[in-house]
C-alpha positions in Angstrom: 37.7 14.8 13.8 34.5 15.8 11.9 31.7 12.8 12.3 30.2 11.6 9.2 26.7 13.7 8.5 23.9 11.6 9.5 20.7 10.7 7.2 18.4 13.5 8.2 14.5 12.2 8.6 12.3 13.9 6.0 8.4 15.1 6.0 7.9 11.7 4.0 9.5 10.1 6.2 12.6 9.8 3.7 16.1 9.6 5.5 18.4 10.9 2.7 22.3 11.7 3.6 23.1 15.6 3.1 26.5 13.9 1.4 25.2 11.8 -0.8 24.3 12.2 -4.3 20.2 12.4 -4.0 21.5 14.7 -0.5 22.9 17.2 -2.9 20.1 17.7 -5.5 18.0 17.8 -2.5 19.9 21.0 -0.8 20.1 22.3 -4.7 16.3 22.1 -5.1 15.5 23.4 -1.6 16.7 26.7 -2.5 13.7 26.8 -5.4 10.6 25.0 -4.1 9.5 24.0 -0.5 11.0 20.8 1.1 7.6 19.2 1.3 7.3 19.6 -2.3 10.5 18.2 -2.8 9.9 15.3 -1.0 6.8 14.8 -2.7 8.5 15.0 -6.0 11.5 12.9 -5.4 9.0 10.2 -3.5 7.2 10.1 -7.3 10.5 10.1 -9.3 12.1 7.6 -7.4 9.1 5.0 -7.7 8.6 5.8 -10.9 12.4 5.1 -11.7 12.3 2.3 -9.8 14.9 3.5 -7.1 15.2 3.7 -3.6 16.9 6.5 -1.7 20.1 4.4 -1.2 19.5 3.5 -4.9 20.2 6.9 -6.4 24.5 7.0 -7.3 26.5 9.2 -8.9 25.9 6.8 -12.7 21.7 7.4 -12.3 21.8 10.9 -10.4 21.2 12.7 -14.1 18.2 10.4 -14.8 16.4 11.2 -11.1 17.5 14.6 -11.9 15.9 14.6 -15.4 12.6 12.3 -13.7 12.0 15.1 -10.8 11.8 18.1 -13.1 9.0 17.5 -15.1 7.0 18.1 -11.8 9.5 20.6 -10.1 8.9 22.8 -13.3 5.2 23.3 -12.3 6.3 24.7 -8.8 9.5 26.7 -9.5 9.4 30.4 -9.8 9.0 30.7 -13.8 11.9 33.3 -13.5 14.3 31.1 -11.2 13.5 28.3 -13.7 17.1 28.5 -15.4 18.6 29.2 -12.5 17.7 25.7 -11.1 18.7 24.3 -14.2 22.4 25.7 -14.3 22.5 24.0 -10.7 21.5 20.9 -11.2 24.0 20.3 -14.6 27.0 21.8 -12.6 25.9 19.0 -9.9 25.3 16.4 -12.2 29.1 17.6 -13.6 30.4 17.6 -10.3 29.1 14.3 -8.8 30.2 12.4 -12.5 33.5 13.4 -11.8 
């Protein structure tokens, strides 16, 4: 029997779900920038969307997406920019579905 993944604690002090939606774009964006600035970015999207971590579902995941790249952009590798961006459409696609 595999247990359910537990809510990992964050640098913010975020607990976000590896399975969840807002656990998915977090592993995706991971692999660009350094968790700290992650969390930093999604802390500021999140607010400023008005979301919680729990908040963020597979209907809004495109809008947090869309919210945490205008800062993401200044700290991603200019040349694994579209990269990123192919990743987070197919997960957007995926988690729609």
């Amino acid at each position: 029997m595999n247990p359910t993944p537990r809510p990992r604690p964050r640098s913010s002090g975020m607990h976000i779900n590896p399975v969840t939606p807002l656990g998915q774009l977090v592993a995706v964006l991971e692999r660009y920038v350094t968790p700290l600035t992650v969390d930093s970015m999604l802390r500021r999207s999140l607010d400023h969307l008005g979301l919680t971590v729990e908040g963020v579902t597979p209907r809004n995941l495109e809008r947090a997406v869309e919210e945490v790249m205008v800062g993401l952009r200044l700290f991603c590798e200019g040349h694994r920019l579209p990269d990123l961006m192919v990743e987070l459409a197919e997960l957007c696609h995926r988690v729609a579905r």
